[in-house]
Structure formats: C-alpha cells, structure tokens
C-alpha positions in Angstrom: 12.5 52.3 21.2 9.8 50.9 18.8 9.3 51.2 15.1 6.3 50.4 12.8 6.1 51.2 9.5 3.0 49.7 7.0 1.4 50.2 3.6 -1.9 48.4 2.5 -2.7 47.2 -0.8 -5.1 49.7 -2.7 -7.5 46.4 -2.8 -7.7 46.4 1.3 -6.8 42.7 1.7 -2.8 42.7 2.6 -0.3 45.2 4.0 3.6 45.0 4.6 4.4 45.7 8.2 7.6 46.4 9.7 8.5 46.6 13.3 11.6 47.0 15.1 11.3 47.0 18.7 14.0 46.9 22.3 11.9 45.2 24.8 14.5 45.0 27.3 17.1 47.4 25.5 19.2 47.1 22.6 21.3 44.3 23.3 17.2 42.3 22.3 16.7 44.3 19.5 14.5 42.7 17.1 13.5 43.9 13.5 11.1 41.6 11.3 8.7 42.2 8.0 5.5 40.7 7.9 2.8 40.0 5.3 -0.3 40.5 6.9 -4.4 40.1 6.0 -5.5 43.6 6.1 -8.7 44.8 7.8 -9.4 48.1 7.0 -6.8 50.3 7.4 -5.3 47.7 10.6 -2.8 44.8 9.9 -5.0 41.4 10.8 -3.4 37.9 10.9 0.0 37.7 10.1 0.9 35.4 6.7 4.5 35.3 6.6 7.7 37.0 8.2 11.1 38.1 7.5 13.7 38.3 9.3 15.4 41.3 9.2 17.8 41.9 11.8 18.4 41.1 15.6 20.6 43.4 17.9 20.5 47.3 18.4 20.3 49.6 15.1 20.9 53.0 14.7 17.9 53.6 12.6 14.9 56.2 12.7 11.2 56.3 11.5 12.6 58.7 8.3 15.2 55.8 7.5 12.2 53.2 7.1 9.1 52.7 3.8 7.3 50.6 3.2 6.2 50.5 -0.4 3.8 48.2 -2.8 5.4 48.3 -6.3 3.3 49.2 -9.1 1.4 46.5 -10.0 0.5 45.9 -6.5 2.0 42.4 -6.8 4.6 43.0 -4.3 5.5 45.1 -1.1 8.7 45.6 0.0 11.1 47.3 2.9 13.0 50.3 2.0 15.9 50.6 4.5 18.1 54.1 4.0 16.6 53.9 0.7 17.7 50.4 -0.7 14.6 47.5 -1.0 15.9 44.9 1.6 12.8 42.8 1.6 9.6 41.8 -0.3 6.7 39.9 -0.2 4.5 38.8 -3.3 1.2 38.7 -2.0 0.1 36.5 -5.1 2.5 33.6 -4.7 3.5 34.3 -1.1 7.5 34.1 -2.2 9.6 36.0 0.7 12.8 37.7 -0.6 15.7 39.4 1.3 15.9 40.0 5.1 19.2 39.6 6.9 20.1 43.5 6.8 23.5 44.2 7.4 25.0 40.6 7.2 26.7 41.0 3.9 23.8 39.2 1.7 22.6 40.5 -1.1 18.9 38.6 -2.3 18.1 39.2 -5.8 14.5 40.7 -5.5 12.3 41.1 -8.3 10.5 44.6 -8.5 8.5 46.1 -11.1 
C-alpha cells in the first residue's frame, strides 16, 4: 500500500509531501514528510524530511492533508485531523514527526 499526499505553495517554489509506503509489507512500513522545491505542479529536489513513523498503520488517503497555513509561511501534516508536522519554508525549521510515540512538538501555526 502507498500513500502520497502534497500541497504547493501558491508562489510555485515549495510543496509539503507526504508518503507512506510497504515495500515489502507492513512489518517495512515507512511514513516521512518532506519539504520539497516545487516545479510546477511536481515535487523537485527534496530540502528536508521528517520522520514520521516506521511500521504498519492503519491509515487511509481521507485520514491524511496536507495544508500551507495562511501566510504561506509554513506547511504542515494533518494526521486524523491533528497537525503532526511542519515545515517553515522561510527558515527551514522542521517541527513534529514521531506519530504515535507519545511526543507532543509545540508547532507554531498561524
């Protein structure tokens, strides 16, 4: 099963990307957030990753956003509704990751 979820900046130049993918089943399950160059409407080089979570989830396309906040400063991963990760694209801070392990990252949103 693979997952990909993405939102590019109104501007064109980054998007958040998600991806959670079993490669060899879910005992490899991998999930990770990335900061990416944009090119178009397509994710280019990757400029920083999260970590999100590694072993099998119960999760579906519907329980995954991606979102840029309203300033455009920031874009961040909506898991079952709750912001889990960010990236701000203008000082390249990462916040958050680790889903599921009990750790709880203060991450600023506007």
């Amino acid at each position: 099963m693979e997952i990909f979820e993405s939102a590019v900046r109104s501007k064109g130049d980054f998007a958040g990307v998600f991806e959670y993918e079993e490669t060899d089943g879910p005992q490899s399950a991998t999930a990770y957030f990335y900061l990416c160059e944009a090119k178009g409407d397509a994710a280019g080089p990757i400029i920083g990753i999260i970590h999100i979570r590694s072993r099998a989830w119960s999760i579906t396309e519907a329980d995954i956003a991606v979102k840029w906040d309203k300033d455009e400063q920031r874009v961040g991963l909506f898991v079952f509704g709750e912001l889990t990760a960010a990236f701000d694209a203008e000082t390249g801070a990462r916040y958050g990751g680790r889903h599921g392990e009990d750790f709880n990252a203060e991450i600023p949103w506007s």
